[in-house]
Every structure is written in C-alpha cells, then in structure tokens.
N, C-alpha and C positions, 0 to 999 in steps of 0.2 A: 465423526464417529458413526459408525454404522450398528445399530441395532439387530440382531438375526436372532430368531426361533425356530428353534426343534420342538417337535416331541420328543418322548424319551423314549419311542420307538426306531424314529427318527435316529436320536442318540445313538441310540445301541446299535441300530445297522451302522452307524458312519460317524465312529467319534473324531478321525482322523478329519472329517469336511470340517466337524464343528470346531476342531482346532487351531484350523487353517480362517474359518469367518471369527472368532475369538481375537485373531491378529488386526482385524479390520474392529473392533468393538466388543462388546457385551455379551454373548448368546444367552439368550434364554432358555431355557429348559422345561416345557411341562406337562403335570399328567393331568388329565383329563383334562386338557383345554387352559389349565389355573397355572400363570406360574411356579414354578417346585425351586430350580434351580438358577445358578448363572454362571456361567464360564467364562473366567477373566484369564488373558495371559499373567505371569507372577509379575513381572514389571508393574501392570495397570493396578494389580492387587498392593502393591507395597506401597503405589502412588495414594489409593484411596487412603489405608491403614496407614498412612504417614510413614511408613517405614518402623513404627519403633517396634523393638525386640523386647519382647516380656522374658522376665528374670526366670522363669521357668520354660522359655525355649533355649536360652542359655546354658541354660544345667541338664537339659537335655542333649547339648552338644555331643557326636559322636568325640571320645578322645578326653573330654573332659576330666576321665578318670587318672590320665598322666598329669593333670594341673600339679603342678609344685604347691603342697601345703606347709607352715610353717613347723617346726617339730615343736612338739608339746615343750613348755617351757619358755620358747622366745616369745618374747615382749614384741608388742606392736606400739612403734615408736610416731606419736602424734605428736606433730610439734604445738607450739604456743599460740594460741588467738593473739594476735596484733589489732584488729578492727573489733572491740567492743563494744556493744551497743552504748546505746548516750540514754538518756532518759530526755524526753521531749519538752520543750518549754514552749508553755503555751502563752506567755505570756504577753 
C-alpha cells in the first residue's frame, strides 16, 4: 500500500491525480503542512468501516418512500418462543 500527500492546493489543481494515487492507497490531504484530510477509494472505506449500514442511511434510501407499509389495523404476526431460557444451576 502506498501512501501519497497533497496539499490542498495541490488537491484543488488536480483532484483527478489524487484519485488515480487513492487507487494505489491512502492520500493524504493538508493544510498548512498538518494532515486535514484522506482519500480512500469507497471499496478501501467500507473494508475499514466493516461494511455495516446504519438504520439511518437506510431510511435515507432513494425509493424508500414506495416501501409497502402495513395498513393500519393488520396485526404483526410473531410467532411462539420455542428455546426458553433455563435458570442456571450452579450447583
């Protein structure tokens, strides 16, 4: 994995270069000298963040609003617990 740094001068003339070193690793980003930023491709990002989807990027879904809800009135049907907890014998 290769490591690259811009400035964000740098950046801003040429964010197409830094997208293209981003494919090779990490870019870093900064201003005055300090790291500010880093530029991951979305692959390398969702590897870091494990992939999980939080309930409110979810509901954010383009289209969500055609989700089928149930009409007021129907019952949501849970079925029966089978595996009951035991109480522990410590005996």
């Amino acid at each position: 994995m290769t490591i690259t740094t811009f400035s964000s001068r740098q950046f801003n003339q040429d964010a197409s270069k830094a997208k293209k070193a981003a494919q090779s690793g990490p870019v870093f980003i900064t201003d005055r000298g300090r790291p500010a930023h880093v530029l991951l491709t979305f692959d390398e990002y969702k590897k870091i963040t494990g992939g999980r989807t939080k309930i409110a990027d979810l509901l954010a879904m383009p289209g969500i609003e055609d989700a089928s809800v149930p009409l007021e009135g129907t019952e949501l049907e849970i079925p029966p617990l089978r595996d009951l907890a035991q109480p522990a014998n410590f005996s």
